[in-house]
C-alpha positions in Angstrom: 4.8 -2.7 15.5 1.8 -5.0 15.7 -1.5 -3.5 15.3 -4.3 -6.3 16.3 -4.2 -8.9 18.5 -3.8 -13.0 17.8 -2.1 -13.9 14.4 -2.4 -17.6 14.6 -5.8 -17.5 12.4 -4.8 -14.6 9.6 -1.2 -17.0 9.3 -3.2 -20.2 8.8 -5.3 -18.4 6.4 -2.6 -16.9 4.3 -1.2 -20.8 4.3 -4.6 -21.7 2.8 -4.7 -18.9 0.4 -0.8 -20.0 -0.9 -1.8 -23.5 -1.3 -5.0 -22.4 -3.1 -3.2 -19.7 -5.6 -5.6 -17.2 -4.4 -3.3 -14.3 -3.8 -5.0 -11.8 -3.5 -7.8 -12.9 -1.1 -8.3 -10.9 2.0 -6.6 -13.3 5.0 -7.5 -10.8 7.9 -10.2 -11.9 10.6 -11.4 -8.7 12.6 -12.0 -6.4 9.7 -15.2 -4.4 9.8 -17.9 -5.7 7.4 -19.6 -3.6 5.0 -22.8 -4.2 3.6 -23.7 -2.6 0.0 -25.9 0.3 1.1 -23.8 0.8 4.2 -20.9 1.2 1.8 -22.1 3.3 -0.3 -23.4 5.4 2.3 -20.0 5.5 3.3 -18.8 6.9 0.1 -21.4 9.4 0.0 -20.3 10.7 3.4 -16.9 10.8 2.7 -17.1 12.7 -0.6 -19.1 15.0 1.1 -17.0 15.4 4.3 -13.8 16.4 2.1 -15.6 19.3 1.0 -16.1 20.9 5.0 -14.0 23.1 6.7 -14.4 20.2 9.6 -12.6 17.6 7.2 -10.0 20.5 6.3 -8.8 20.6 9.9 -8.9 17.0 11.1 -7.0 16.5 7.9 -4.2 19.3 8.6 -4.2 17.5 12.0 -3.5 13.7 10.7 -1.2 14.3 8.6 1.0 15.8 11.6 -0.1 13.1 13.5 0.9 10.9 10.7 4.5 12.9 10.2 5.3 12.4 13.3 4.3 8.5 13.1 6.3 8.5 10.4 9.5 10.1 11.5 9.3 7.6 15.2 8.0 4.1 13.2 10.6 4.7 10.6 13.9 5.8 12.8 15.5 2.4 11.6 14.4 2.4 8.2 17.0 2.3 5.6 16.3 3.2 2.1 18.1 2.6 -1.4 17.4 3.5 -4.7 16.5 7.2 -3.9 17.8 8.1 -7.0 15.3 6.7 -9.3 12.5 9.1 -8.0 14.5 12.4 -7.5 14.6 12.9 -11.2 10.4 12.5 -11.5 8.3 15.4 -12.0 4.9 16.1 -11.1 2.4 13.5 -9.9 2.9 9.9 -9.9 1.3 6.2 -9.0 3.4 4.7 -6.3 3.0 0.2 -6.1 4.2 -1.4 -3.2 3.9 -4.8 -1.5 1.2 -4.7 1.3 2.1 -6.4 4.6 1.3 -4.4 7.6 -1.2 -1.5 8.2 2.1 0.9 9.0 4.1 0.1 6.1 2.7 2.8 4.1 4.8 4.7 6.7 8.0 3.4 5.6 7.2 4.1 1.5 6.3 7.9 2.7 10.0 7.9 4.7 11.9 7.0 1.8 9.6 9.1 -0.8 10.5 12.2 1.5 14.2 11.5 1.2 13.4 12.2 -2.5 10.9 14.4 -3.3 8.9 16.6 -0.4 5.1 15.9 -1.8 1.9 14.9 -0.4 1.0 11.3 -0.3 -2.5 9.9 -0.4 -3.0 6.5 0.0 -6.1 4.1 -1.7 -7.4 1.7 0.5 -10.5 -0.5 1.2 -13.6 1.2 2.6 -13.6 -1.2 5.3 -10.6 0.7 6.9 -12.9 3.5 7.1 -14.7 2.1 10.1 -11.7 1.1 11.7 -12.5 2.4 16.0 -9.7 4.5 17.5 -6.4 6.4 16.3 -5.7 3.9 13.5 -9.5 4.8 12.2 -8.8 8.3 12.9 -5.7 8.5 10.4 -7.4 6.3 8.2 -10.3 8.2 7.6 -8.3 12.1 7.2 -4.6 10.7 6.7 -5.1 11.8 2.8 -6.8 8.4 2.3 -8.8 7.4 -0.6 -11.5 4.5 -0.7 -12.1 2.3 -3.5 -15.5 0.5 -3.8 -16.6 -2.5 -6.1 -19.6 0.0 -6.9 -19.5 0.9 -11.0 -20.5 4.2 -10.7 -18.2 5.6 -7.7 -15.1 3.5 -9.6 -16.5 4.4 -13.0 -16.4 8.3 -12.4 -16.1 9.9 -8.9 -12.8 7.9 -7.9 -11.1 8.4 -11.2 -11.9 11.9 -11.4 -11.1 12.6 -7.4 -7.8 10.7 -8.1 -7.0 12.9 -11.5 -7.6 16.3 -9.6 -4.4 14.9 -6.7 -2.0 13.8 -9.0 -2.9 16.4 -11.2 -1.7 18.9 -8.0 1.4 17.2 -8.5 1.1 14.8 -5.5 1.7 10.6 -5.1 -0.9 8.3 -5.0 0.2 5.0 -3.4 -2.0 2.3 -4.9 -1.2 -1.5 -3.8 -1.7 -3.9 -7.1 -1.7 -6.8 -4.3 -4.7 -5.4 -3.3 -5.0 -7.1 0.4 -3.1 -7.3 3.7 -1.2 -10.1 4.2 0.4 -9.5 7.4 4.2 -9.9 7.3 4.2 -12.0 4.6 7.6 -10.8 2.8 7.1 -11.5 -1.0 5.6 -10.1 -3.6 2.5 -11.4 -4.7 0.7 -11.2 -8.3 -1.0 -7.9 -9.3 -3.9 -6.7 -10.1 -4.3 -4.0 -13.0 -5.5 -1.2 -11.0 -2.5 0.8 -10.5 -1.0 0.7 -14.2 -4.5 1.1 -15.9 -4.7 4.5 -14.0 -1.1 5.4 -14.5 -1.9 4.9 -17.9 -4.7 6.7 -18.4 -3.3 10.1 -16.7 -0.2 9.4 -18.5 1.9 9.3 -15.2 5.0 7.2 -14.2 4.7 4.5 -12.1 6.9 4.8 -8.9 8.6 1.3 -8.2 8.6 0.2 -4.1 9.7 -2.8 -2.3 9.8 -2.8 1.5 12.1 -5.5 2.4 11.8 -6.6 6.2 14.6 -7.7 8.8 13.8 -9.8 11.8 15.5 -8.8 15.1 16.3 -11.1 18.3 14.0 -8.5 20.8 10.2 -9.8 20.8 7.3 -7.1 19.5 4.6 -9.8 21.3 4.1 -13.8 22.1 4.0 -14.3 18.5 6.4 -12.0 16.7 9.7 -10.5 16.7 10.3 -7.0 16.0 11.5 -5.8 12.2 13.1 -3.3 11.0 12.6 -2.2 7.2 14.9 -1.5 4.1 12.6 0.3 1.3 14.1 -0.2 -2.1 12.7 2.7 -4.6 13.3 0.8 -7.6 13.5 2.2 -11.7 10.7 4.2 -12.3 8.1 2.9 -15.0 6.6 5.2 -17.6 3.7 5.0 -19.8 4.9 4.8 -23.6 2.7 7.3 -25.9 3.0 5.5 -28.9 0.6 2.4 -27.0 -2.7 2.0 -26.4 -3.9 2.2 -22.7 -4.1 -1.5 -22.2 -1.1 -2.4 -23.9 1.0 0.1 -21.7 -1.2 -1.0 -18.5 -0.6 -4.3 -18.8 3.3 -4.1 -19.4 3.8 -1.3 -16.8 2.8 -3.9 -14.2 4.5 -7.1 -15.9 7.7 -4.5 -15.4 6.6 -3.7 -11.7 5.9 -7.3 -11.1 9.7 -8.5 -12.3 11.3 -5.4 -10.8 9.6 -6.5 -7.3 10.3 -9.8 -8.1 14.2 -9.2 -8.3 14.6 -7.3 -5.5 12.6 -10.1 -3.4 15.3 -12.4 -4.4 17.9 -9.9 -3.9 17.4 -9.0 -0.5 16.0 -12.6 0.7 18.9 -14.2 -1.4 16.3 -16.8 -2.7 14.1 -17.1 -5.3 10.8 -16.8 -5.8 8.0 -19.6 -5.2 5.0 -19.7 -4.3 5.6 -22.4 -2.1 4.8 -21.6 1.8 7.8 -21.5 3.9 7.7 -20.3 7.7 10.1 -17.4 6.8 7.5 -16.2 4.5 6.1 -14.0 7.3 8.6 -12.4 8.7 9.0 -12.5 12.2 6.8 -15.5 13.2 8.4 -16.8 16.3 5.4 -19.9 17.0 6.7 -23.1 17.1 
């Protein structure tokens, strides 16, 4: 399913980004902007909001909204691995690669086939001003903002995000940090997700959504795909290292663990060399 219109730019941009190394440089064209005070009034808002009975019910609401979704988006989605995460207990970090808005979707089917728990999901504050049903989900979908702001990252985000995995529930965190739309492998990471796994002393739940082009068109510039999510070994902090020494590994482990399954399901290896079946789909000549 394509959300947005014209692709042509946010391909050409990801192209640049390759041939530049910068991977995890945002490649989208219509995202909202954000200013600093308008972000942080943003923030404010929305730690406020979570607290109303208002919230409470447009959040009961969007997450049936977003079951549903789920259940119709995902009714070709296969899944593998499921047992690597039946065994976890409690609350967990999930890491997956970050291609489409919906994908999230697809890591939420195949969690469910495992464990029945809550998923929030981090994302940019940006999505937070997002106009219509996708802004709708994205602001009370169990979605939590990040901010480059040192005092919201420095204390209310890590303590917000303690108190949900801490009710035993996943946190989907993407170490790619951006978007990039279709684009199928898995790019280097950022430290985010492990340094916070590691700090609440919680496993790391390992995701891959592999993509699979069909003949029938989604729009002018893309076939439709059908996903395979591969739940690969769960990581775990180890208690005899130190925070950064078990952050740092926990993603090197992620990062080789996505890496093989990329070249398992693709039946390629992994460059970083742009290739037109690197987004997955693309039907432009």
């Amino acid at each position: 399913m394509i959300i947005g219109g014209d692709k042509e730019a946010v391909v050409a941009n990801i192209k640049k980004a390759v041939s530049e190394q910068r991977f995890n440089d945002k490649v989208e064209i219509e995202d909202p902007d954000l200013g600093e005070q308008e972000e942080q009034q943003l923030l404010t808002d929305f730690i406020a909001d979570r607290a109303t009975l208002s919230y409470r019910t447009k959040n009961i609401l969007a997450r049936q909204g977003v079951s549903a979704a789920t259940r119709f988006i995902n009714r070709h989605t296969t899944v593998t691995g499921i047992q690597n995460v039946r065994h976890v207990i409690g609350g967990s970090i999930v890491t997956s690669n970050h291609f489409n808005p919906l994908e999230n979707t697809a890591v939420r089917y195949a969690l469910g086939k495992a464990n029945k728990k809550r998923l929030f999901v981090v994302s940019q504050p940006t999505n937070f001003k997002m106009p219509g049903w996708v802004g709708f989900f994205l602001r009370y979908a169990d979605t939590l903002p990040i901010s480059q702001g040192i005092h919201y990252m420095g204390r209310v985000f890590p303590t917000m995000l303690q108190k949900i995995i801490a009710q035993n529930n996943y946190v989907l965190i993407y170490p790619e940090k951006e978007m990039w739309f279709n684009y199928r492998k898995p790019r280097p990471f950022k430290r985010g997700p492990y340094y916070y796994a590691a700090r609440f002393n919680v496993p790391v739940i390992s995701c891959f959504v592999e993509m699979q082009p069909l003949t029938a068109k989604d729009n002018e510039q893309f076939k439709q795909v059908n996903y395979r999510v591969h739940l690969l070994k769960t990581i775990y902090p180890d208690p005899n290292k130190s925070l950064d020494q078990n952050s740092q590994e926990m993603m090197e482990k992620d990062y080789q663990q996505k890496k093989a399954a990329y070249e398992a399901a693709y039946h390629t290896k992994l460059t970083y060399n742009f290739e037109k079946d690197d987004i997955v789909g693309w039907d432009v000549q």
